[in-house]
N, C-alpha and C positions, 0 to 999 in steps of 0.2 A: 404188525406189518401185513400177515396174511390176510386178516380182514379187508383192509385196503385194497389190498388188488382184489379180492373178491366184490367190495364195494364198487369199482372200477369194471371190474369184468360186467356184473350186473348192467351196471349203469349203460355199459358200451354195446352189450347184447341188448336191451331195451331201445336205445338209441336205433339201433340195424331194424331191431325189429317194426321201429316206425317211420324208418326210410325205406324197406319193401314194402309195410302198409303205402306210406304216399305216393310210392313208385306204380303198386297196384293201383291207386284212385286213378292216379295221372292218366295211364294206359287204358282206364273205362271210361273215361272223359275224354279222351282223343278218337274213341272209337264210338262212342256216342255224338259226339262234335261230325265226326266224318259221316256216320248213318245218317244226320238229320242235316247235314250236308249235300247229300244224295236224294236224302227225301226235298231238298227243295229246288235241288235244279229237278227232278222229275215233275214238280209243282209246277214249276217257271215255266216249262214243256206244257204241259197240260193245260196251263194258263193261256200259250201263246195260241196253240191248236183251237180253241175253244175263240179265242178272239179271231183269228180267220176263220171259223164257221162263221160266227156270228156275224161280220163283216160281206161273206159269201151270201147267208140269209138275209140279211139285208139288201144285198143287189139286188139277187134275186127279185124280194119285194118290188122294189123299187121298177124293177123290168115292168114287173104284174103290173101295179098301178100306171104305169105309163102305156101298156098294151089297154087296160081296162078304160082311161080315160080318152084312145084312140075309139076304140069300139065304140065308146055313149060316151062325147065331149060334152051331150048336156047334161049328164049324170053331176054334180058336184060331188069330188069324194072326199075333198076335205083334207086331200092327200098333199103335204107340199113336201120334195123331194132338199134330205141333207146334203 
């Protein structure tokens, strides 16, 4: 009989002991999941910044080429406007 419950005890301590391991995984996995969460709305942000530049740099251009084809209409620039 004492064996038993020592069998038991064992088994049910091992058992605990690998639901605070899974419990531990779960909670570096939530918080890895959340960091790389953050890292991509900060991306998304970075993304969107970088496409209104680029959008801006193109007007811009676009200004350019129509002031430059004002200046010398006989110049052909080759430029046709998006």
């Amino acid at each position: 009989m004492w064996r038993l419950v020592k069998l038991t005890w064992v088994s049910s301590a091992q058992r605990e002991a690998r639901a605070d391991e899974i419990a531990a995984r779960s909670r570096a996995a939530k918080a890895e999941a959340e960091a790389k969460t953050a890292q991509a709305e900060q991306l998304a942000q970075q993304a969107h910044v970088h496409r209104d530049d680029a959008a801006d740099s193109r007007a811009d251009l676009d200004k350019e080429w129509e002031r430059a084809d004002k200046v010398d209409p006989d110049t052909k620039s080759g430029h046709k406007p998006e």
